[in-house]
N, C-alpha and C positions, 0 to 999 in steps of 0.2 A: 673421493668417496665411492666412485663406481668402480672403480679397480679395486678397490680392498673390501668392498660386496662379490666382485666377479670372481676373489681369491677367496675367499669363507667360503661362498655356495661352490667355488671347484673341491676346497678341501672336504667338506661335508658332503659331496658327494663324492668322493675317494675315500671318505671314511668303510665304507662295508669292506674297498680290498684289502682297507690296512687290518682289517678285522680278520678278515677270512685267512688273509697269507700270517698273519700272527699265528692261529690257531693251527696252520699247516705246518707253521716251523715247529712250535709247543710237541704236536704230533711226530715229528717227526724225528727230534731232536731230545724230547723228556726222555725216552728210552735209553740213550747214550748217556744222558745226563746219570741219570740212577745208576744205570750200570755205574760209571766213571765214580761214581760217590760210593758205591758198594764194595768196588776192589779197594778203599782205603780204611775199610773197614773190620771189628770181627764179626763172627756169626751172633754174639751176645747183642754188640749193638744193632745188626742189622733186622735183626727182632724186635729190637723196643721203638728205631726209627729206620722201616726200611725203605722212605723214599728220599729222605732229606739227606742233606749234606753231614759229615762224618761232623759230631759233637765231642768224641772222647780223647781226641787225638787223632792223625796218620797214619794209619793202620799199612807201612810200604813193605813189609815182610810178605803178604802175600802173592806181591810181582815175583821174588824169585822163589820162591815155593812151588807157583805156578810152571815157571819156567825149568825147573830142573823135573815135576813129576810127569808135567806134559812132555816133555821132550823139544822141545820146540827150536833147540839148537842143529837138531839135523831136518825137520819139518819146514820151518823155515827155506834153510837153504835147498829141502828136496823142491818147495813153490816156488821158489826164485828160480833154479833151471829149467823148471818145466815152463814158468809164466816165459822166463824169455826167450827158451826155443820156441814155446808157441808164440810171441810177437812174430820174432823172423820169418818161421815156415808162414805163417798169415799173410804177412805183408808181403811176402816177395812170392806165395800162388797168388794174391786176389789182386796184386798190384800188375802180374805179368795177365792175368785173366781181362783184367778190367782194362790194359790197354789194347789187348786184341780184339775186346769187344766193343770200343770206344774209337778206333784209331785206326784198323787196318781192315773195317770193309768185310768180317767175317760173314759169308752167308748164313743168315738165320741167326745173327748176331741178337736181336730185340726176344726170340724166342727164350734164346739162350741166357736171359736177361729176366724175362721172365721165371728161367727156370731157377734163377739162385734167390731171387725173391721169394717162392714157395719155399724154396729152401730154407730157409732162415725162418718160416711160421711151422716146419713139420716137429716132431715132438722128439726127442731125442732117445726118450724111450726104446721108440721102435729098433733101432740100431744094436739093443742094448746085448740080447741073447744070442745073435750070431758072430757078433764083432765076439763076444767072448770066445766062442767056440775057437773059431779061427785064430783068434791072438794068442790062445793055447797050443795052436798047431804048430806056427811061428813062433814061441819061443817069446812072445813080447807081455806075456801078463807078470805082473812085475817088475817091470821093465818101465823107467820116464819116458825112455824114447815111444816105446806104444801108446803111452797117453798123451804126448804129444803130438802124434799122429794124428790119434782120434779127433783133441783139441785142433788142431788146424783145419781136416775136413769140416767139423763141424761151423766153425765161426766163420771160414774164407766165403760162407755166399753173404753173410752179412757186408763183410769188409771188401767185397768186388762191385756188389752193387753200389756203395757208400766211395770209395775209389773214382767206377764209372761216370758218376754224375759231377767229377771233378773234371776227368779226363776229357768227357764229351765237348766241355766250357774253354778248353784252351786253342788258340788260335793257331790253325793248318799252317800257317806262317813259320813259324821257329821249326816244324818239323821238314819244312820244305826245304829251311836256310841248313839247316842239318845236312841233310841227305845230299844236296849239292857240295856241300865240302866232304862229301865221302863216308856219312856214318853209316852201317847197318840198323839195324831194327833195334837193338840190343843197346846199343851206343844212344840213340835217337830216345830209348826210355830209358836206360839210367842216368843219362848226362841231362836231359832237354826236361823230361816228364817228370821225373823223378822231384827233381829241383822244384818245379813250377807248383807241383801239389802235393809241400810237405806236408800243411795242414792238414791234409785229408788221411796221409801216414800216419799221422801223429794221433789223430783223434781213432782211428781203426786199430792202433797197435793199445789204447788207453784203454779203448773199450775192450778189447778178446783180452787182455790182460787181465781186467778185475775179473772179466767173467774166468779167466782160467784158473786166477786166485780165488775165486769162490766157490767154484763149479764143486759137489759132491760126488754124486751118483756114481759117476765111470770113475772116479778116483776111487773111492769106498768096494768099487765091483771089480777093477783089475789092481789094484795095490794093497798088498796085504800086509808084505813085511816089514819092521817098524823102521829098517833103515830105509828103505823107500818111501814113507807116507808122507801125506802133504799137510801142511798145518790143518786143514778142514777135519782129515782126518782123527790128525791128533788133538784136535780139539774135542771131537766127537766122542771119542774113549775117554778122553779126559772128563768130559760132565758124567757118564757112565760111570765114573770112579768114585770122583766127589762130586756127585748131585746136588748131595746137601751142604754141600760145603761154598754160600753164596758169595765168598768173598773171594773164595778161591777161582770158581767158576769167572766170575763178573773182570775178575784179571788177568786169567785166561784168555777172557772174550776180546780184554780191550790189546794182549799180546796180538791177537788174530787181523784182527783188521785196523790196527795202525795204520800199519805200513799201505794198505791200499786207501786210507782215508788221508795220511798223508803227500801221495805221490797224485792223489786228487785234487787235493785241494793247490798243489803247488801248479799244476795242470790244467787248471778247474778254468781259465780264462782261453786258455788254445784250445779245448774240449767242445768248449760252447762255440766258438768262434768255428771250427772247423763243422760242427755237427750242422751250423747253419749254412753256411754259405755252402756246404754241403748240398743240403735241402732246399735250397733257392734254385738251383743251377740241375735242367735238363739237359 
């Protein structure tokens, strides 16, 4: 009897989080939900019911509809070259950053440590009027490879600080056993370090990724022409076109961020996993 008093009064007090993370999910998740019922819809029915699940039938003609006015066949492919040039150029400045600052004794290495942490709170803004000038000079506005530039300076202090705090945690041992059998520096972190904190790769390349597949701003300010745009882009003209047109938009929306809610969720346990032990470890 006292065990299953001690179990009621724990669930009834767990009752409020079950309440609260409920109503976090609802919030967070109704949104997607609509959308996802409104691309299988037409504009007649999404008038007489436009929050509920599709009544009149499957309305699936507006996925390629969507797909062939947005463009999204070369959009697409333009965010996938840019998202994975910027995983590489990320990972391999903040990975080579974060073991010189973690591992080889840089003087002024904590300031330096310091300084990519500001980095990652300054506003991207600022950047935004001279970088154009200049990438106009060089020849790179329009150009993936400029905005993948940009994307890499911008996200490498997130992902050198997030790196560091992996590198700092691994034991002088394996680099010692290294170096006696003849490695360099270079050897010592792609063979020893590398290995030791995929996690930490894995979760920095996941995160600059969705941000680069989402990022607007400097996409919208240096990509103009429509063989260069990035889905964000082409999504962006595309509500411009048909605004009113809800079904069309809402499966537009759901073409856009698929593929990053899928490659999350398949992700979504190494994410967490790396963002902690991450976070645990000075």
């Amino acid at each position: 009897m006292n065990s299953s008093r001690r179990r009621s009064r724990r669930a009834a007090s767990l009752a409020p989080n079950y309440i609260i993370l409920s109503l976090l999910v609802l919030f967070s998740l109704g949104p997607l939900l609509v959308m996802g019922f409104n691309s299988l819809k037409d504009n007649a029915e999404i008038a007489r019911n436009p929050l509920g699940p599709p009544r009149e039938g499957l309305n699936w003609e507006n996925f390629p509809a969507a797909w062939e006015a947005g463009e999204y066949s070369v959009s697409l492919r333009n965010s996938a070259v840019i998202v994975a040039g910027t995983v590489v150029g990320v990972c391999l400045v903040a990975g080579m950053a974060a073991y010189a600052l973690a591992k080889l004794d840089l003087p002024g290495a904590d300031a330096l440590t310091l300084y990519f942490l500001a980095g990652t709170s300054l506003p991207m803004q600022l950047f935004l009027v001279p970088l154009y000038f200049l990438w106009a000079k060089l020849g790179l506005v329009d150009n993936p490879l400029g905005l993948i530039i940009i994307y890499v300076a911008l996200f490498s202090s997130f992902a050198t600080f997030l790196l560091r705090s992996y590198m700092v945690a691994i034991p002088t041992d394996f680099e010692d056993a290294a170096r006696i059998d003849g490695a360099s520096d270079w050897q010592v972190f792609s063979r020893v370090i590398v290995p030791l904190t995929w996690p930490g790769f894995l979760t920095a390349g996941l995160v600059t990724g969705l941000w680069a597949w989402n990022e607007f701003l400097f996409a919208v300010t240096f990509l103009h022409k429509p063989e260069v745009m990035t889905v964000t882009i082409s999504y962006y003209n595309f509500a411009g076109r048909y605004g009113r047109d809800w079904g069309l938009t809402s499966a537009a929306s759901l073409i856009m961020i698929l593929p990053v809610v899928v490659l999350f969720l398949s992700l979504q346990r190494q994410f967490i996993k790396g963002l902690t032990e991450g976070g645990l470890k000075t």
